[in-house]
Biopython code that builds the backbone (N, CA, C, O; Angstrom):
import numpy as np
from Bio.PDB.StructureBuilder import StructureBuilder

atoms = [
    (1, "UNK", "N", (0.905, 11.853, 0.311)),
    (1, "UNK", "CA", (0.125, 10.817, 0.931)),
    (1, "UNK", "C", (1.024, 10.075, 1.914)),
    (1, "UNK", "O", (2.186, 9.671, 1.889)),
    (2, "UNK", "N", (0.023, 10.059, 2.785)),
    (2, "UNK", "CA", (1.026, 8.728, 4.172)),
    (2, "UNK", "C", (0.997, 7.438, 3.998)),
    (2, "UNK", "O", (-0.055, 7.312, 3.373)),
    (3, "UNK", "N", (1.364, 6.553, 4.104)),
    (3, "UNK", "CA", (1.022, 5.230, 4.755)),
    (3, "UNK", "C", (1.680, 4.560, 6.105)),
    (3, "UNK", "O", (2.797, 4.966, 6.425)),
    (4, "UNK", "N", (1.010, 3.496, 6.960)),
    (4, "UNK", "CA", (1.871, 3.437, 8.028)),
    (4, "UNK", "C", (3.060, 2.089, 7.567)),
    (4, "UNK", "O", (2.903, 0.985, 7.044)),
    (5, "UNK", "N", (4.073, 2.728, 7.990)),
    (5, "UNK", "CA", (5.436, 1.729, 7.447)),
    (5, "UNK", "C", (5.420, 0.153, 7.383)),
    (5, "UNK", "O", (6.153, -0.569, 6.707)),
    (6, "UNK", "N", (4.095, -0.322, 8.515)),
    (6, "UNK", "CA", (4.234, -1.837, 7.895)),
    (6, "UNK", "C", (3.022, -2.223, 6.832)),
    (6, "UNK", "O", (2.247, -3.178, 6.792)),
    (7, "UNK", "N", (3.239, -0.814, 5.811)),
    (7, "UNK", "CA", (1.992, -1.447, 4.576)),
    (7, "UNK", "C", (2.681, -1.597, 3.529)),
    (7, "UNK", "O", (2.280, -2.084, 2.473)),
    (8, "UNK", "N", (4.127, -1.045, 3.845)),
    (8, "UNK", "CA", (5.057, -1.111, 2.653)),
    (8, "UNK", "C", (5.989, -2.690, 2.747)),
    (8, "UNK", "O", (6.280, -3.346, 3.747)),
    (9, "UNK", "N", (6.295, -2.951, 1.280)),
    (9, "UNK", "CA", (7.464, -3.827, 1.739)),
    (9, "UNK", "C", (8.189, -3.479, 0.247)),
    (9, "UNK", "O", (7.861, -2.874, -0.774)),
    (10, "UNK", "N", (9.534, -4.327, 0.801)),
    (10, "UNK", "CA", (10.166, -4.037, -0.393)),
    (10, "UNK", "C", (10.606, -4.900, -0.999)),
    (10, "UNK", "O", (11.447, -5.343, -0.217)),
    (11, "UNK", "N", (10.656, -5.558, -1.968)),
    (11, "UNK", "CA", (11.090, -6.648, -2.845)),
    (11, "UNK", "C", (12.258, -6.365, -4.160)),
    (11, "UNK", "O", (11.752, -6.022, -5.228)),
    (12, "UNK", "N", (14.076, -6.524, -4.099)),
    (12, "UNK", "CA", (14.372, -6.324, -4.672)),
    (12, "UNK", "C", (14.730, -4.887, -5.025)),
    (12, "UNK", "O", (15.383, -4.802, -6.065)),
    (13, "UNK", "N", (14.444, -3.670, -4.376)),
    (13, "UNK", "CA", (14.810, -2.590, -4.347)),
    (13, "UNK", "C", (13.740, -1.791, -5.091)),
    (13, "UNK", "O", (14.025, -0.679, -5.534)),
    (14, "UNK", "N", (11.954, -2.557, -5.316)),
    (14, "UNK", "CA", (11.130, -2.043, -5.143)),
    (14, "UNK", "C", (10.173, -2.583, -4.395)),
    (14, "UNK", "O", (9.870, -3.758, -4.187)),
    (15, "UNK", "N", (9.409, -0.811, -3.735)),
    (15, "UNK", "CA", (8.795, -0.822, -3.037)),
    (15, "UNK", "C", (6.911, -1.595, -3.576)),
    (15, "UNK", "O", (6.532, -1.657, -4.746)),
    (16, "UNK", "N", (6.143, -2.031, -2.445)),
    (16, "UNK", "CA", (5.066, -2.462, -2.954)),
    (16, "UNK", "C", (3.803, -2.119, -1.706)),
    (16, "UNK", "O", (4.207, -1.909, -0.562)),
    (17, "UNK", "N", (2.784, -2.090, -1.895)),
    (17, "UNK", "CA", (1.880, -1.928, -1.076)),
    (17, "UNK", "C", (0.537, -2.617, -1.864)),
    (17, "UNK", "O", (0.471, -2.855, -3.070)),
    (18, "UNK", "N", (-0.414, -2.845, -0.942)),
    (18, "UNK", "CA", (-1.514, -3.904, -1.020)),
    (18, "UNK", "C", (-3.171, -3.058, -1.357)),
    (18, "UNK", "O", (-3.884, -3.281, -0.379)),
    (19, "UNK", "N", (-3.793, -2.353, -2.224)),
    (19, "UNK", "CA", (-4.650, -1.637, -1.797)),
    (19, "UNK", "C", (-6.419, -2.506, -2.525)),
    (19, "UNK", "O", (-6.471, -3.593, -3.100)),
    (20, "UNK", "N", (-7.054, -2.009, -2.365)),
    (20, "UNK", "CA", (-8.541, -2.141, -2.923)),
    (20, "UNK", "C", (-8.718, -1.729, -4.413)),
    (20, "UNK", "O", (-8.265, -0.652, -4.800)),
    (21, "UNK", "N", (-9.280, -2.455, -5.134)),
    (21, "UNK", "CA", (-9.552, -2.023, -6.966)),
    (21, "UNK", "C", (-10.560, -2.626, -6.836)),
    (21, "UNK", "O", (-10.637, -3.708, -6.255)),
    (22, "UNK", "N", (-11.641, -1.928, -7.440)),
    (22, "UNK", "CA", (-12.906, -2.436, -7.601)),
    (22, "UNK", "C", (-13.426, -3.679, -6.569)),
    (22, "UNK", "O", (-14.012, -4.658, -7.031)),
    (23, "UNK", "N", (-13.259, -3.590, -5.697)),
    (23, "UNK", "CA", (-13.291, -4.543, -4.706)),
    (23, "UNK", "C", (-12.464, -5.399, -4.239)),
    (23, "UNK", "O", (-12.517, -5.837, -3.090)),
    (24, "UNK", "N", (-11.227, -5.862, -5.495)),
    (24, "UNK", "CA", (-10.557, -6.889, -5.405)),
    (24, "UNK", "C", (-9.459, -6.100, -4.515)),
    (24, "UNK", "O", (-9.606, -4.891, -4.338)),
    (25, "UNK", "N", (-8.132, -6.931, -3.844)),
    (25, "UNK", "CA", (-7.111, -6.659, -3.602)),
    (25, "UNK", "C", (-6.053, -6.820, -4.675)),
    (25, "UNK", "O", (-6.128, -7.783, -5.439)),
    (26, "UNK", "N", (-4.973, -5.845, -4.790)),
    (26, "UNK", "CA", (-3.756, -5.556, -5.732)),
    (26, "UNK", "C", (-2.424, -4.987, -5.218)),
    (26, "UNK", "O", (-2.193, -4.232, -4.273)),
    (27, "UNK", "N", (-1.689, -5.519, -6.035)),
    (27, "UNK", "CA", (-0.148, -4.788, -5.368)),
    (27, "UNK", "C", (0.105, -3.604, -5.997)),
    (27, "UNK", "O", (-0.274, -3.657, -7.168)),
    (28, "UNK", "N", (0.568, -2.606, -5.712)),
    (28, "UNK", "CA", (1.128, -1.765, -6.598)),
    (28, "UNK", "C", (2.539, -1.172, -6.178)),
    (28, "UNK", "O", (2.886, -0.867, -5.037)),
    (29, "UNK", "N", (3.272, -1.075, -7.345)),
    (29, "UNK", "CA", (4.635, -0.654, -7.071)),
    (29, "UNK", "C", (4.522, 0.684, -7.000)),
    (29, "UNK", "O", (3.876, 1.310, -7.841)),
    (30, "UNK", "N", (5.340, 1.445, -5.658)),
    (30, "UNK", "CA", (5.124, 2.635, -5.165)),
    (30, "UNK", "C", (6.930, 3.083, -5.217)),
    (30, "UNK", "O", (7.907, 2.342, -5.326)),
    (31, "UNK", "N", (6.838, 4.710, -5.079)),
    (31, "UNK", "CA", (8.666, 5.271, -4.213)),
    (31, "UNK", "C", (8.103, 5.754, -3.209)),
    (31, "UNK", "O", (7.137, 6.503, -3.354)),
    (32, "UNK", "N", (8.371, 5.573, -2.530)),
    (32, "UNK", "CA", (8.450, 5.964, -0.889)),
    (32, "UNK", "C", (9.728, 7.027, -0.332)),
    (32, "UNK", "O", (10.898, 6.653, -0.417)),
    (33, "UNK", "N", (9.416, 8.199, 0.166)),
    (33, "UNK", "CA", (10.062, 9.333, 0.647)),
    (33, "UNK", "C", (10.623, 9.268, 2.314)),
    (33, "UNK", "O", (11.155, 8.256, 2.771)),
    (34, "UNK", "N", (10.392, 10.586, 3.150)),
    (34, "UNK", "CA", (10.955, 10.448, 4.098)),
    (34, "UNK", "C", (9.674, 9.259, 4.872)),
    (34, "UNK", "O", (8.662, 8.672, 4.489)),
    (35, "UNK", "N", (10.478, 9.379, 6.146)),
    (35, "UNK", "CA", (10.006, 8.459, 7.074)),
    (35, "UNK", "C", (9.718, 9.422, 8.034)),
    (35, "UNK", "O", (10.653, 10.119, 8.429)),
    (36, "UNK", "N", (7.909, 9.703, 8.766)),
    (36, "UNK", "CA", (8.045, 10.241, 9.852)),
    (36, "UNK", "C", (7.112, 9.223, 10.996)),
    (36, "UNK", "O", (6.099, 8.530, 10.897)),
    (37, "UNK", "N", (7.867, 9.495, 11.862)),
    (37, "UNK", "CA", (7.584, 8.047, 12.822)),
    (37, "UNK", "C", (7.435, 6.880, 12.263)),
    (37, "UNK", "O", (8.261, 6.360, 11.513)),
    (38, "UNK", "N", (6.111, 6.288, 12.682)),
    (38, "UNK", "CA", (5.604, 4.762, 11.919)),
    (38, "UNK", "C", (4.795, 5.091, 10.614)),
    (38, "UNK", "O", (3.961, 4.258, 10.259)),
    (39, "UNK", "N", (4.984, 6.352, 9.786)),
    (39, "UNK", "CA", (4.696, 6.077, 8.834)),
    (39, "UNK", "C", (5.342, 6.900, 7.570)),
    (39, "UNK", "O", (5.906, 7.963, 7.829)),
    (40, "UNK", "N", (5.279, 6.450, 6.227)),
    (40, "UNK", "CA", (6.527, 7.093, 5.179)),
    (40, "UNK", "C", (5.655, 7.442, 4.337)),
    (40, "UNK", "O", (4.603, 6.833, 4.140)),
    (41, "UNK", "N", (6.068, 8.594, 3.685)),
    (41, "UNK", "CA", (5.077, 9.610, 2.631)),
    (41, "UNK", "C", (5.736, 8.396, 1.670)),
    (41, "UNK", "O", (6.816, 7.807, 1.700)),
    (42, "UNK", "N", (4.396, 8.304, 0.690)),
    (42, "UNK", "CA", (4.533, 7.460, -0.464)),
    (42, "UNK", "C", (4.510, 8.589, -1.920)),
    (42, "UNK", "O", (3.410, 9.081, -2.173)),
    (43, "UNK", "N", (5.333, 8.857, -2.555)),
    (43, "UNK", "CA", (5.608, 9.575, -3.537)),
    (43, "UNK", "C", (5.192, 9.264, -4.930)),
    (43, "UNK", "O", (4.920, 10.207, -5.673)),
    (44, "UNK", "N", (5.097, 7.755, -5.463)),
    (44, "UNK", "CA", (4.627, 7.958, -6.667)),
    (44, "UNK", "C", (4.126, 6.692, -6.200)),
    (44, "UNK", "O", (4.450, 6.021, -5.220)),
    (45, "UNK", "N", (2.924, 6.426, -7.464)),
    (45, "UNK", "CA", (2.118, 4.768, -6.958)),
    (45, "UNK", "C", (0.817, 4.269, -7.451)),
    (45, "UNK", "O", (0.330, 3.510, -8.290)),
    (46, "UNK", "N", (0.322, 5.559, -5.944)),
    (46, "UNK", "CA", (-0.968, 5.857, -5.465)),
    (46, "UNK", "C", (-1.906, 7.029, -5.924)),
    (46, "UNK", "O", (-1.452, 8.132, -6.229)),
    (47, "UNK", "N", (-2.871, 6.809, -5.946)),
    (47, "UNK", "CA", (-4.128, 8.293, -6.061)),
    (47, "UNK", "C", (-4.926, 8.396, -5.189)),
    (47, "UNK", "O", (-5.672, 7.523, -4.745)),
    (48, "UNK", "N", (-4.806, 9.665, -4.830)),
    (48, "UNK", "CA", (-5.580, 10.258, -3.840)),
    (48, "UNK", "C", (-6.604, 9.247, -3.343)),
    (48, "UNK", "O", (-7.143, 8.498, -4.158)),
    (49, "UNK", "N", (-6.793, 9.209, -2.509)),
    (49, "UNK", "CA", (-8.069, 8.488, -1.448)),
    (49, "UNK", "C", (-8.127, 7.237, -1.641)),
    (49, "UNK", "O", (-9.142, 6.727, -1.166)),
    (50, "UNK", "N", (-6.981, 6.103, -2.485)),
    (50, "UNK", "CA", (-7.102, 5.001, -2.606)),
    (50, "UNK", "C", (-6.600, 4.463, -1.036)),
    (50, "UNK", "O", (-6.051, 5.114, -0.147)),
    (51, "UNK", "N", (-6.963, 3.181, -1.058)),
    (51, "UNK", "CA", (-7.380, 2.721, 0.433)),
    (51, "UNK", "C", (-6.032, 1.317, 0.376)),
    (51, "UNK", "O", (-6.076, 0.253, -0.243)),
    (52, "UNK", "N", (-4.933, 1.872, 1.280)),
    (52, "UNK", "CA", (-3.959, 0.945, 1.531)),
    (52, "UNK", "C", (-4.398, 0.233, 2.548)),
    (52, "UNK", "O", (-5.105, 0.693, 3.444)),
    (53, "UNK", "N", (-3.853, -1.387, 2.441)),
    (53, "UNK", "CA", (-4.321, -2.506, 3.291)),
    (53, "UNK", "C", (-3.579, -2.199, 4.362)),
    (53, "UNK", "O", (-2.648, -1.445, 4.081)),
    (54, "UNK", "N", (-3.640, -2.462, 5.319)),
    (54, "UNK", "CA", (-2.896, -2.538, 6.513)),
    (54, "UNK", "C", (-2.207, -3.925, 6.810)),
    (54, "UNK", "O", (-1.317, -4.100, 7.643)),
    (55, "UNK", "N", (-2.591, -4.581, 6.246)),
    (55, "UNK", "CA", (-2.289, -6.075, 6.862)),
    (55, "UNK", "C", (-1.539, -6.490, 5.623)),
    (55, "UNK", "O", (-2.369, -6.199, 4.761)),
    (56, "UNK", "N", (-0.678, -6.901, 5.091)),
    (56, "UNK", "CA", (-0.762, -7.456, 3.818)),
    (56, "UNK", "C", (-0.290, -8.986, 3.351)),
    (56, "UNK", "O", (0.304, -9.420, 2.365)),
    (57, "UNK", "N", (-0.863, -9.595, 4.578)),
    (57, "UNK", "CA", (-1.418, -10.695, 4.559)),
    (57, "UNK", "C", (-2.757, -11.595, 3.677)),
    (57, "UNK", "O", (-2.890, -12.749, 3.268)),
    (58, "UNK", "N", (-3.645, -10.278, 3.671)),
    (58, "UNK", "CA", (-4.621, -10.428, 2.712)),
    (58, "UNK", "C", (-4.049, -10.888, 1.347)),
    (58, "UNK", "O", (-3.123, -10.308, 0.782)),
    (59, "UNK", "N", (-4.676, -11.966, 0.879)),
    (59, "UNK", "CA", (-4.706, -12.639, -0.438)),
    (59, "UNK", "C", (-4.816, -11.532, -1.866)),
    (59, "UNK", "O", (-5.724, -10.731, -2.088)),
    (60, "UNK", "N", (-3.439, -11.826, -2.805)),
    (60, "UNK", "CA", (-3.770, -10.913, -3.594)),
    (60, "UNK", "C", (-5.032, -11.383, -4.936)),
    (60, "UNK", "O", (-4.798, -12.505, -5.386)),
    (61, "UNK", "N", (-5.946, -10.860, -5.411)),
    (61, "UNK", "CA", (-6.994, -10.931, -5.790)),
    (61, "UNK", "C", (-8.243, -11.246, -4.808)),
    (61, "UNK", "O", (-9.313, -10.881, -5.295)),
    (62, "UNK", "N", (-8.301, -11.616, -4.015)),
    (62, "UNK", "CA", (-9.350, -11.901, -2.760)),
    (62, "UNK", "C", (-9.971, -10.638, -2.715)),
    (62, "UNK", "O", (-9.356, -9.574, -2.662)),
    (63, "UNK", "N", (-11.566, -10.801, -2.745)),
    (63, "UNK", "CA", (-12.864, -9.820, -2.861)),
    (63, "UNK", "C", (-12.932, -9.536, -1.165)),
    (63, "UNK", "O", (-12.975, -10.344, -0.238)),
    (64, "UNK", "N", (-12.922, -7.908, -1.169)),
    (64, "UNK", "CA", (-12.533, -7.261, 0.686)),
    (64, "UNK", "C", (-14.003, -6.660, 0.479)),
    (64, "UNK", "O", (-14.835, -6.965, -0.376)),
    (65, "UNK", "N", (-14.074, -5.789, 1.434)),
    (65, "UNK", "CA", (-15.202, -4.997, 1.410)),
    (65, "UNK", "C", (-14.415, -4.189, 2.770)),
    (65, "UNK", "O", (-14.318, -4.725, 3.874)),
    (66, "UNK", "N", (-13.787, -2.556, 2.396)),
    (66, "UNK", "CA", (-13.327, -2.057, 2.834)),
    (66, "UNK", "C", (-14.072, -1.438, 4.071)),
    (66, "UNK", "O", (-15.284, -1.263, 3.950)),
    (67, "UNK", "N", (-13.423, -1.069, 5.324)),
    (67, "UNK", "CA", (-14.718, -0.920, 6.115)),
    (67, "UNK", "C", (-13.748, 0.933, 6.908)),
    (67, "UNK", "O", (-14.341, 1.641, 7.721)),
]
sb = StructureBuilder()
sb.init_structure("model")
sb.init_model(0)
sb.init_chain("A")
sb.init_seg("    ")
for serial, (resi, resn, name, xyz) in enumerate(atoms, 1):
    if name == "N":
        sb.init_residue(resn, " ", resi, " ")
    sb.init_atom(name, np.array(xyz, "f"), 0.0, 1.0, " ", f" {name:<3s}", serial, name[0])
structure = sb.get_structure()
């Protein structure tokens, strides 16, 4: 799986990303692999077709409606 590199951040020497759960927004701790261009294969974390935030500015628990 891809994501584009500013969905990741890293806190402490783990990685985190922002995605959709049942509507709500959540962090989840991810490993992140190589880097190609602006975006880095995410290696452990995630499941298939879950929907990383792009912004992760969004409020964590705040109700999205993914578009």
């Amino acid at each position: 799986m891809l994501a584009a590199m500013k969905c990741a951040k890293c806190h402490a020497l783990m990685e985190t990303v922002r995605v959709v759960e049942d509507g709500r927004v959540v962090q989840r701790l991810v490993r992140s692999g190589p880097v190609r261009g602006d975006q880095v294969e995410i290696l452990s974390g995630l499941n298939a077709g879950e929907r990383v935030l792009a912004h992760q500015v969004v409020q964590m628990g705040r109700a999205v409606r993914p578009q």
